[in-house]
N, C-alpha and C positions, 0 to 999 in steps of 0.2 A: 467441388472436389475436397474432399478433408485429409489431413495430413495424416498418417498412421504416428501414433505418439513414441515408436520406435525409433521411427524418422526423427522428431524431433529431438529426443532424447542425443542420439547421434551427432544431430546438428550442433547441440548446446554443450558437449561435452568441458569447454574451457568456460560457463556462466555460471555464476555464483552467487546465489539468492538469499538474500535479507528481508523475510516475510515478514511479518507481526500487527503490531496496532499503533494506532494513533502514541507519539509521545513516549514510542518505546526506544528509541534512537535510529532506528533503518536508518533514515537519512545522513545523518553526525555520522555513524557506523561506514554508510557505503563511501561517503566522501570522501572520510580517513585512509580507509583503504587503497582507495585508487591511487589516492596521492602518494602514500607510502611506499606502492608497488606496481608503481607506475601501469595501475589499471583502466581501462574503460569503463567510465562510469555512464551507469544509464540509469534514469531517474521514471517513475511511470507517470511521476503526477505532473512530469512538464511534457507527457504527449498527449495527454486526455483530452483537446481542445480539435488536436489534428485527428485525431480516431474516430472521436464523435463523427468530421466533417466528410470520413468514408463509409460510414454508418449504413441502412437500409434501415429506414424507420419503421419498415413492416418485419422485421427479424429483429431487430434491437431497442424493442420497445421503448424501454425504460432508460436508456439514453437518450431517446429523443424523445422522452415529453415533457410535453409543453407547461409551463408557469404562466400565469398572469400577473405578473409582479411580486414585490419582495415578500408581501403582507400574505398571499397564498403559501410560498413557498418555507418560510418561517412558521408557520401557523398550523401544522399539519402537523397530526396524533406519532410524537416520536418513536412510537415503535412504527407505525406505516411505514415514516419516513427512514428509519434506519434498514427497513424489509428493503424498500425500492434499492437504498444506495448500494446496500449489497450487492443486489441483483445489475445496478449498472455494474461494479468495479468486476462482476461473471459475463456479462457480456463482452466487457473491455479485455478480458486474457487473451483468447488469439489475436487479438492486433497488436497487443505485447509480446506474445509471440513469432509473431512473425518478424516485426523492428528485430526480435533477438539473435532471429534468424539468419537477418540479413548480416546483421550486423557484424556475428560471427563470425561468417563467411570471409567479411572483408580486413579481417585485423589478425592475427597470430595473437597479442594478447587479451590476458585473462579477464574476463568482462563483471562487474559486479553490477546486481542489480537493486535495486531500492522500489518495492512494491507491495502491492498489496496479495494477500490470501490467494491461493489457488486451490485451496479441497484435495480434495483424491489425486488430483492431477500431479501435482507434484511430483506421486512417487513414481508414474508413468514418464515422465518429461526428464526427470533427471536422479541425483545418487544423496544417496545420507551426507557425505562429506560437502555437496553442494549447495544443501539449503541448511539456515538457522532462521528460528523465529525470536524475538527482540521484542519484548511487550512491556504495557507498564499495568497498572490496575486500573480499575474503573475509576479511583477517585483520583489518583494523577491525570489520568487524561482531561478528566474533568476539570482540575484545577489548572491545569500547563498548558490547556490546548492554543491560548495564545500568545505564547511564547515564541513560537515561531514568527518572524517576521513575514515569511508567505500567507501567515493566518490575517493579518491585520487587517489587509482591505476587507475582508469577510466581516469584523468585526466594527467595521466603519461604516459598513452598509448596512447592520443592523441597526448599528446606535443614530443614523440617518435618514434612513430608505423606507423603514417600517413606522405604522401607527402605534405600535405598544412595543419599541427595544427590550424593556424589561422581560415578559413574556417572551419574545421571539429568541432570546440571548439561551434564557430557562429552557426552551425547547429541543435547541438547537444543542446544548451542554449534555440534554437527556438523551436527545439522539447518537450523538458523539460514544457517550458512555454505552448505552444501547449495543452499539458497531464492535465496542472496544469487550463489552462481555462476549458477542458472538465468535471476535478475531482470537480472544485468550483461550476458548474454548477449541475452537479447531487446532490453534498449538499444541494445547497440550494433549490433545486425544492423535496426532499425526505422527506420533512416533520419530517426530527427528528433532533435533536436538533444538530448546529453546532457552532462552534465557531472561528472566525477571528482570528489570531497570528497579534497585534501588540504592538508599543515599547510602547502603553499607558497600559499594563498588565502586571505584574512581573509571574514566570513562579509558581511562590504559588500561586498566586491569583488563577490565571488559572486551577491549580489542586484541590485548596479546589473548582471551581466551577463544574468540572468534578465531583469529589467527590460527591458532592451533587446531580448532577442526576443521579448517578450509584448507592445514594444511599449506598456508604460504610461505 
């Protein structure tokens, strides 16, 4: 049974989406927020583990296939790999939607979320005032991507795990950037409101400007 996106649109009416790319601040962005306003924070990249484990590996392909070790997984023509990661974080939308779903239901407040890309869907699921996208360029991502402290095991298990680090770092930096031209592009061609990460913006400016079109 599939949901009419009228349906969900209705459901989601109190959620409020932080789309963009790798290094563009979603994350710092959705944090701030909830704290400040006393929101329901929901994060996508810390349910990706539970999603996969309701998966059908005959409809959600690209979620569940299979690596043979790090040296396969590293070592794969960065644009392949940036095609496939897409295509999982497209199969992982309704089961983000649905958590949002639930989620809604069960709390009176305002929910923000920290996620990746939906296309088209967006403007189906929900309103101009509820979604921003938050990007940075290809060469920030590339330089900043491990900056995060969530990045670091990832970068532990290259400099580790693999026979050529060097190369699989290179690959994996191409990919990265790869993702983050496809993610800047859909921003800016989606019509709703985004915003560039750069060092001319302090990270309040940024948030009293979010603020403002969400509207808080």
């Amino acid at each position: 049974m599939n949901v009419p996106n009228h349906l969900i649109k209705q459901k989601l009416q109190n959620v409020f989406f932080i789309l963009g790319s790798n290094c563009g601040g979603k994350s710092s962005m959705a944090k701030a927020l909830a704290e400040k306003h006393d929101m329901v924070l929901y994060s996508a990249d810390e349910h990706y583990w539970n999603h996969r484990k309701q998966t059908d590996s005959a409809v959600e392909v690209n979620m569940n296939r299979p690596f043979h070790g790090w040296d396969e997984y590293f070592s794969r023509n960065p644009r392949d790999q940036a095609k496939w990661l897409l295509r999982c974080k497209d199969e992982e939308i309704p089961y983000i939607l649905c958590d949002l779903m639930v989620l809604a239901s069960s709390t009176d407040k305002k929910i923000i979320v920290d996620t990746h890309n939906m296309g088209d869907l967006a403007k189906e699921i929900t309103n101009y005032n509820r979604v921003i996208y938050l990007y940075a360029d290809e060469e920030t991502v590339r330089n900043d991507f491990f900056e995060r402290e969530d990045k670091l095991p990832l970068l532990k298990v290259i400099q580790t795990k693999t026979t050529h680090p060097d190369k699989a770092l290179n690959n994996l930096l191409e990919t990265v950037s790869l993702i983050a031209r496809s993610e800047i592009d859909e921003a800016l061609s989606s019509n709703f409101k985004t915003h560039q990460r750069t060092l001319n913006i302090s990270f309040e400016e940024r948030m009293t400007l979010v603020e403002k079109h969400f509207k808080l």
